[in-house]
C-alpha positions as CSV (number, residue, x, y, z in Angstrom):
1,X,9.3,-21.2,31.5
2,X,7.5,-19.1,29.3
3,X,9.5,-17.4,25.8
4,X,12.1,-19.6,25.9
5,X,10.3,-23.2,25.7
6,X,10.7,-24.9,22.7
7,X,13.7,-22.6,21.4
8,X,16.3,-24.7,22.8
9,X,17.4,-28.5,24.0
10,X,16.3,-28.3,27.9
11,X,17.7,-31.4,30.4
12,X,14.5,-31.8,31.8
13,X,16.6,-34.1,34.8
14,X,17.9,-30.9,36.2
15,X,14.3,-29.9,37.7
16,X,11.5,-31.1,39.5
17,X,9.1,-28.9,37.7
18,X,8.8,-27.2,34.7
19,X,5.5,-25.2,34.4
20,X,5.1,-23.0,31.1
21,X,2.6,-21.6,29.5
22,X,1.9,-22.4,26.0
23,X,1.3,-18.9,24.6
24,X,4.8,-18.0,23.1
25,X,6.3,-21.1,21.2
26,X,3.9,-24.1,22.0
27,X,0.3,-22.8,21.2
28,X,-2.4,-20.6,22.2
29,X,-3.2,-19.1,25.2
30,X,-4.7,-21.0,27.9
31,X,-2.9,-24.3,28.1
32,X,-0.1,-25.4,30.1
33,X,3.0,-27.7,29.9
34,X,3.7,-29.6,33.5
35,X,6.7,-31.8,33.4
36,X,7.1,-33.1,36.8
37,X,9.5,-35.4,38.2
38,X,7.6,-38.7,39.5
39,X,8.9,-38.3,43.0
40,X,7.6,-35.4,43.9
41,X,3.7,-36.3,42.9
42,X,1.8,-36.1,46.1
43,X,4.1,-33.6,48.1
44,X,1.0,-30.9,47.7
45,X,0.1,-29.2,51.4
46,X,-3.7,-29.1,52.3
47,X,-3.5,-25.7,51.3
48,X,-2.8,-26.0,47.4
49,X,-5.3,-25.7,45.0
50,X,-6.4,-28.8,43.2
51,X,-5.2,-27.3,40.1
52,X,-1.8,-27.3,41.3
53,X,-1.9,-31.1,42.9
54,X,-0.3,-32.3,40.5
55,X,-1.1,-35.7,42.4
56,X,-4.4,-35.3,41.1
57,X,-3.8,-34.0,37.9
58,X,-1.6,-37.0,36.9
59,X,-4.3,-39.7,39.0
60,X,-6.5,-38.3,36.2
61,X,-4.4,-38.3,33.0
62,X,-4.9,-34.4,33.0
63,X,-8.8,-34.9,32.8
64,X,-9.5,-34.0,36.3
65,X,-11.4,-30.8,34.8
66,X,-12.4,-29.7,31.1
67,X,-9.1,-29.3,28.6
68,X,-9.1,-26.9,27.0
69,X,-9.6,-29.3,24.0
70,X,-9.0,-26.8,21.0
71,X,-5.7,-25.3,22.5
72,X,-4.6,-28.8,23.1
73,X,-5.0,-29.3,19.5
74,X,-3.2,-26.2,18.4
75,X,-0.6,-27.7,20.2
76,X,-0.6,-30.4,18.9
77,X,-0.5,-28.9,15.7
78,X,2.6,-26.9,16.6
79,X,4.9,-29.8,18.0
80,X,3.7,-31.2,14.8
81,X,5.1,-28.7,13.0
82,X,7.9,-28.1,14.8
83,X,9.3,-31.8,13.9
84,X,8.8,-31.6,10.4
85,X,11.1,-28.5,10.7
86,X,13.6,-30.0,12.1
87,X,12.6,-29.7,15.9
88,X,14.1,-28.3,18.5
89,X,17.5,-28.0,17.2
90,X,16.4,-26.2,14.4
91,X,14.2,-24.1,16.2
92,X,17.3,-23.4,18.1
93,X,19.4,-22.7,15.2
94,X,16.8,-20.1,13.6
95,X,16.4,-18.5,17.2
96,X,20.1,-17.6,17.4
97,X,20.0,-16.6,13.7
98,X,17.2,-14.0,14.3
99,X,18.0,-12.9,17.6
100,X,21.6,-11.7,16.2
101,X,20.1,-9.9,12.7
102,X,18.5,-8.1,15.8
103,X,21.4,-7.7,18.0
104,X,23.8,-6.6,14.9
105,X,21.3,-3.7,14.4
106,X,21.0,-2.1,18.1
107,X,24.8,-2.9,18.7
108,X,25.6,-1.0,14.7
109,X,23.6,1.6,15.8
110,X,23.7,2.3,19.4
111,X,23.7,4.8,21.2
112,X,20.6,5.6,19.3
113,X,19.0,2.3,19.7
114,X,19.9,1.1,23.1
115,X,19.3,-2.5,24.1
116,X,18.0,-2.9,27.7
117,X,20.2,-6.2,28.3
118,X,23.8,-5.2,27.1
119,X,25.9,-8.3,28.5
120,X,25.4,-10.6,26.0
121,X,25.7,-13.7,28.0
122,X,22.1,-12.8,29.4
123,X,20.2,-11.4,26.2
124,X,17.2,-13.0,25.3
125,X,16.9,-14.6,21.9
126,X,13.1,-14.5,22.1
127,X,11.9,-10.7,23.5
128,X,14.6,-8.1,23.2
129,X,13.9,-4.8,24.8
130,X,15.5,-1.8,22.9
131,X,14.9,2.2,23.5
132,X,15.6,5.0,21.1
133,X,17.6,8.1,22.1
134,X,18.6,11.2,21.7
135,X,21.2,12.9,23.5
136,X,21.7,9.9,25.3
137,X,18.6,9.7,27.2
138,X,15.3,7.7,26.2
139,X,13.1,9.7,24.0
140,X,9.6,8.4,24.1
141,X,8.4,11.2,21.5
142,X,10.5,9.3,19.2
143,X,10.2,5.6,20.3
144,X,6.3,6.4,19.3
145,X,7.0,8.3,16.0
146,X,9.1,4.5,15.4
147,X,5.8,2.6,16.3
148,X,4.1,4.9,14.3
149,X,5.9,4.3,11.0
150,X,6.7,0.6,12.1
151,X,3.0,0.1,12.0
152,X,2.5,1.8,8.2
153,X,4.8,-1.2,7.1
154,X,3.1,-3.6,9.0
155,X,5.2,-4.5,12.3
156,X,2.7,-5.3,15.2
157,X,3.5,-5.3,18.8
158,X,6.4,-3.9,18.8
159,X,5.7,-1.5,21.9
160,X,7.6,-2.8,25.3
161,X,6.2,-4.3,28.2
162,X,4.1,-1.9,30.4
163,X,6.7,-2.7,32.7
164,X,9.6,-1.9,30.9
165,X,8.1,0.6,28.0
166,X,10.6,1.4,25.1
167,X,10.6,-1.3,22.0
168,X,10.0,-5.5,22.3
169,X,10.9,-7.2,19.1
170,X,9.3,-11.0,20.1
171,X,11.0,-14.0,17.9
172,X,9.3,-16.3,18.9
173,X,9.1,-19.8,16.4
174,X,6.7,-18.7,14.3
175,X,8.5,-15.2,13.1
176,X,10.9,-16.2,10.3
177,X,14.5,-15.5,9.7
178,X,13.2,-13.3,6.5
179,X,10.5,-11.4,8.7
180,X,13.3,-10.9,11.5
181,X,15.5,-9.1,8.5
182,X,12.6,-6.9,7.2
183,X,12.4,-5.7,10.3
184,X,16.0,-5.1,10.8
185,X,16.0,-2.9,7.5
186,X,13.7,-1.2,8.5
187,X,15.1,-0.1,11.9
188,X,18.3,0.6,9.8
189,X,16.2,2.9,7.3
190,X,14.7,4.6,10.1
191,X,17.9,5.4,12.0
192,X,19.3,6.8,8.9
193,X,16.4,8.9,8.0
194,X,16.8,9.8,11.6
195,X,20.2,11.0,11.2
196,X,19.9,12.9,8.1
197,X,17.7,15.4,9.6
């Protein structure tokens, strides 16, 4: 698990390991959540890295090598602020409420924003991949004239996944309802400006 930790109520029973990194919702890069079910502690072949002996990990209270002690803290610092919010239903709630201002805006406007995921059963509420058309066919010439002007109002990071290319709006917990509409508006404002040429 990755984007989506954090975001919603998880029944940790139904798996024998979650492994995410902390990067997205829980902290800063370079530390790791392991939740491991007890019975599977010392299952690790010969062959695994220590790191990933989890055995040993636990045997040592996750000291077996240096913490990274700051990121632990940032974390610590997030889950912190994450209760006082409400925790994880809330950050549920606000997730759902900001994925949808999102949604609202490629479905109002498609086919000249096209999400990437169209059955909405399997949308992410955290990364939504979107491309802009014309004709009804990608137009990268326009996707970076949008990152262009996105970037004069001060949206970041908006351009997709090397993988993927096109348009990423990431909602991750931090991003606000109210910074999930500005950008929304703005997407609308550029599809009209857009269409009135």
């Amino acid at each position: 698990m990755s984007s989506n930790i954090m975001t919603a109520e998880i029944d940790v029973s139904k798996f024998g390991l979650i492994f995410a990194g902390a990067q997205k919702n829980i902290g800063c890069a370079g530390v790791t959540l392991v939740i491991i079910r007890e019975d599977l502690l010392g299952l690790a072949s010969p062959e695994c890295p220590i790191v990933f002996d989890f055995q040993t990990i636990a045997g040592n209270n996750s000291l077996y090598n240096t913490p990274p002690t700051y990121g632990i803290y940032i974390m610590g610092l997030v889950l912190d602020w994450m209760t006082a919010e409400g925790g994880i239903a809330e950050m549920q709630k606000r997730s759902e409420e900001k994925a949808k201002i999102i949604y609202d805006v490629l479905d109002e406007c498609h086919p000249f924003y096209r999400a990437m995921v169209t059955d909405s059963k399997s949308r992410s509420r955290m990364n939504i991949p979107f491309r802009l058309c014309s004709k009804g066919e990608a137009d990268e010439a326009l996707e970076k004239k949008f990152l262009t002007e996105a970037s004069s109002r001060g949206f970041v990071q908006l351009k997709g996944h090397r993988s993927v290319g096109g348009i990423r709006a990431s909602l991750y917990n931090a991003i606000t309802r109210d910074e999930a509409q500005t950008l929304a508006s703005f997407m609308r404002e550029f599809y009209a400006k857009i269409m009135m040429q």
